[in-house]
C-alpha positions as MATLAB code, in Angstrom:
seq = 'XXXXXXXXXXXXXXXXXXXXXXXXXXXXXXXXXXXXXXXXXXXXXXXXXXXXXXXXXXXXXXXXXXXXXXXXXXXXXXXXXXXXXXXXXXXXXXXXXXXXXXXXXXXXXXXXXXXXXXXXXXXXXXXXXXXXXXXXXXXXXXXXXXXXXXXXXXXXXXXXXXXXXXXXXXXXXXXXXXXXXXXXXXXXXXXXXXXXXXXX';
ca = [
      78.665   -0.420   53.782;
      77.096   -3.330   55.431;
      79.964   -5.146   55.161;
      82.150   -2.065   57.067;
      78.991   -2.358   59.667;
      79.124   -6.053   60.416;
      82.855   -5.865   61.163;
      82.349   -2.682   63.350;
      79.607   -4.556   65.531;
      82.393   -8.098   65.710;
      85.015   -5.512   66.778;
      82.479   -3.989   69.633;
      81.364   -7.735   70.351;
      84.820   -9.035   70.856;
      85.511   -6.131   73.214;
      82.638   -6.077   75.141;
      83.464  -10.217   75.480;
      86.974   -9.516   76.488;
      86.055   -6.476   79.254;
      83.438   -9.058   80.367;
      85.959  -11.882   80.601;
      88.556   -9.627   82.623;
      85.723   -9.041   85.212;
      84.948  -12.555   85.859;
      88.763  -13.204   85.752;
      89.774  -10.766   88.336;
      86.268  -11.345   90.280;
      87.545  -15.161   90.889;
      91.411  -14.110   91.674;
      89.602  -12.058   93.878;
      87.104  -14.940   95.645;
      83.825  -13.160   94.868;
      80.992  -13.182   92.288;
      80.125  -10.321   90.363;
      76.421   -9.630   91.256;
      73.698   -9.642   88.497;
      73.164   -5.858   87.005;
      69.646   -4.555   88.116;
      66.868   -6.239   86.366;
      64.523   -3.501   85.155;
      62.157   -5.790   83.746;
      61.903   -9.668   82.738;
      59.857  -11.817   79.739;
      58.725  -15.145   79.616;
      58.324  -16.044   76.380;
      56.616  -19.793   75.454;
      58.356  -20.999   72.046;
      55.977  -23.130   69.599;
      55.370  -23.697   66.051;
      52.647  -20.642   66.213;
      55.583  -18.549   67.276;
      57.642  -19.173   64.558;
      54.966  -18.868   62.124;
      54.251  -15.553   63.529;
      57.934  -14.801   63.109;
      57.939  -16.079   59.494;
      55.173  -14.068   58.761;
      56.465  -10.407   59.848;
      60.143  -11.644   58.558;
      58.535  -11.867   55.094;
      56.206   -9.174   55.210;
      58.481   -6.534   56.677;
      62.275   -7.796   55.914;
      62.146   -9.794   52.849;
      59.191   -7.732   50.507;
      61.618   -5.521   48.906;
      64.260   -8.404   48.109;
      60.734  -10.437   46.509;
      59.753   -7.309   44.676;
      63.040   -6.770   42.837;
      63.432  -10.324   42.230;
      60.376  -10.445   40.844;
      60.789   -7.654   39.042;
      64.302   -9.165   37.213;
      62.742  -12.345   36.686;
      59.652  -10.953   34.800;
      62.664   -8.828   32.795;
      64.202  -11.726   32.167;
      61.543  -14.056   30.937;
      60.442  -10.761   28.603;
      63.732  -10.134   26.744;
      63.897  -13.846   26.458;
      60.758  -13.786   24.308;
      60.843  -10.927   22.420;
      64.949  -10.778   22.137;
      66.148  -12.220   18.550;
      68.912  -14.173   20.377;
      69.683  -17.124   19.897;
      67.212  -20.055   20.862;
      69.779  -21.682   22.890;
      70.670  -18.250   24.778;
      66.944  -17.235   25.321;
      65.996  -20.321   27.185;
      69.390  -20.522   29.052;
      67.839  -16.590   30.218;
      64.134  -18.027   31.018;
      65.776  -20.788   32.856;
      67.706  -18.165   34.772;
      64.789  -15.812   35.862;
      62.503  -19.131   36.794;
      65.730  -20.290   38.878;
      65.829  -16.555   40.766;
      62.237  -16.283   40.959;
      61.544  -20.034   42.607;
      64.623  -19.588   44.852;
      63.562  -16.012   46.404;
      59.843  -17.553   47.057;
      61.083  -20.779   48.637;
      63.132  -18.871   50.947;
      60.320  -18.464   53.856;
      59.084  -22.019   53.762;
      63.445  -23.007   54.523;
      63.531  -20.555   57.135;
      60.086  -22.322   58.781;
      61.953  -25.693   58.040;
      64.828  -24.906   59.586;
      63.695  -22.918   62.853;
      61.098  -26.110   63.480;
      63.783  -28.371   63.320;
      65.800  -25.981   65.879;
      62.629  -25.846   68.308;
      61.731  -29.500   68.005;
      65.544  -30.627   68.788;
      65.640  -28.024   72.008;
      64.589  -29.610   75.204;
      63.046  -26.373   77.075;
      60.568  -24.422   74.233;
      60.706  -21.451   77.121;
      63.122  -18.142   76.737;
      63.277  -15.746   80.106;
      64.918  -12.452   79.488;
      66.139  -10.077   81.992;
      66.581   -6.946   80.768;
      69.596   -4.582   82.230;
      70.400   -1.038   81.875;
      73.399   -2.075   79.331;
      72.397   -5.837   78.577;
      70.122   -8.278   78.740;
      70.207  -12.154   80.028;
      68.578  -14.434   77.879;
      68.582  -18.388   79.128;
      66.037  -21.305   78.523;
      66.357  -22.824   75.290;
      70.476  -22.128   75.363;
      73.061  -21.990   77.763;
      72.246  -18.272   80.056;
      74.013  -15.904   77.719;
      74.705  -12.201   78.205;
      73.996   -9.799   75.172;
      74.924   -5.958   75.164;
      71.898   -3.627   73.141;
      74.275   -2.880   70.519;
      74.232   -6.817   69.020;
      70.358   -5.970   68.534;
      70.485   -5.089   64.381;
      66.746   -4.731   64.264;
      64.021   -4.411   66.424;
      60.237   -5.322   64.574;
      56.762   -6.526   66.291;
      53.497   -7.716   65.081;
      50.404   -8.295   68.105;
      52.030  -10.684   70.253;
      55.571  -10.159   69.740;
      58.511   -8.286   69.740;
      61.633   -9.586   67.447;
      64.996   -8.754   68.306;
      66.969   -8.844   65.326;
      70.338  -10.708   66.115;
      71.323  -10.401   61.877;
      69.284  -10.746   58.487;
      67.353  -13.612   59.830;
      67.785  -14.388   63.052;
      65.712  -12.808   65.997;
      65.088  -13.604   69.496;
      60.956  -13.771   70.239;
      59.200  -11.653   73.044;
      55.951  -11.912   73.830;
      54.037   -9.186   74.379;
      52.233  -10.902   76.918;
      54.498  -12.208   79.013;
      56.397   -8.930   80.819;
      56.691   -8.826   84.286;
      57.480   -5.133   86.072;
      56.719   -3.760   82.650;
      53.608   -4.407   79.688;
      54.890   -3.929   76.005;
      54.301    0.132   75.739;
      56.425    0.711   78.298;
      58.893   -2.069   76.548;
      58.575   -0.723   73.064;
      60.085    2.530   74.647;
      62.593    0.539   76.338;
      64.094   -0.967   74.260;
      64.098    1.298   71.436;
      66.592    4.281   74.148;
      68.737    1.607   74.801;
      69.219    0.736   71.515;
      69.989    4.252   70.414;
      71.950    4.579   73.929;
      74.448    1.627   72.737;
];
């Protein structure tokens, strides 16, 4: 099923890409610029290592806790039937080995994900996202290139006190601080957001 879903959403994404492309194309054949939809309202959002811990810390509280649980779960299994089983010696620690492998793997998961978003924030230039939000898209430009997203690419949407996280897949998520809405405060946003996700 997820599987079916992420190829549904590519299919939609390459469409919406291709209608998006044929405006600009015939726009330019045309010799004039397709205006900028209506902002309703705009986010400045400072990027920093408090950010991402932030992040980290809902990601792993809210999106990875059941994943932990079960592995946890199949690794204390594991390391039971290994020593109470009467298989072989060989065969139960090959099985320990196993569930310490699983268990080690699943809890060092956050502290790569920190890694590897620090490294990402530290190697961009600008540590500042602005997002313009549209009735069917949003803008988001700072730390990339100004890119164009329709509502539908947004897979999850989670928050803790200071931010909102727009879920772009299992693990990545665009940050939007709650503090830093302009035309709008995060109430209003949560709302938002939320119809035009179920609107996409």
């Amino acid at each position: 099923r997820a599987e079916r879903q992420r190829r549904l959403l590519a299919d939609r994404l390459a469409q919406y890409r291709f209608e998006e492309q044929e405006k600009q194309e015939k726009a330019a054949e045309e010799g004039r610029t397709i205006p900028e939809p209506e902002t309703i309202c705009s986010n400045r959002t400072e990027y920093s290592e408090a950010a991402v811990r932030s992040f980290i810390a809902y990601h792993v509280s809210h999106r990875r806790l059941p994943t932990i649980l079960i592995y946890t779960v199949v690794s204390i299994a594991f390391l039971l039937f290994a020593a109470l089983s009467n298989m072989d010696i060989v065969m139960r620690i090959l099985l320990a080995a196993m569930a310490v492998v699983i268990l080690v793997w699943e809890l060092l998961m956050p502290s790569k994900l920190k890694k590897a978003l620090m490294a990402l924030l530290k190697s961009s230039p600008n540590k500042r996202n602005e997002y313009y939000f549209h009735k069917k898209d949003f803008r988001v430009t700072g730390m990339q290139s100004s890119s164009l997203y329709p509502y539908f690419q947004i897979t999850h949407v989670g928050e803790n006190k200071e931010y909102f996280f727009l879920y772009f897949g299992e693990e990545t998520a665009y940050y939007v601080s709650k503090s830093g809405f302009t035309g709008t405060d995060a109430d209003a946003f949560r709302d938002f957001i939320r119809e035009r996700i179920k609107q996409a």
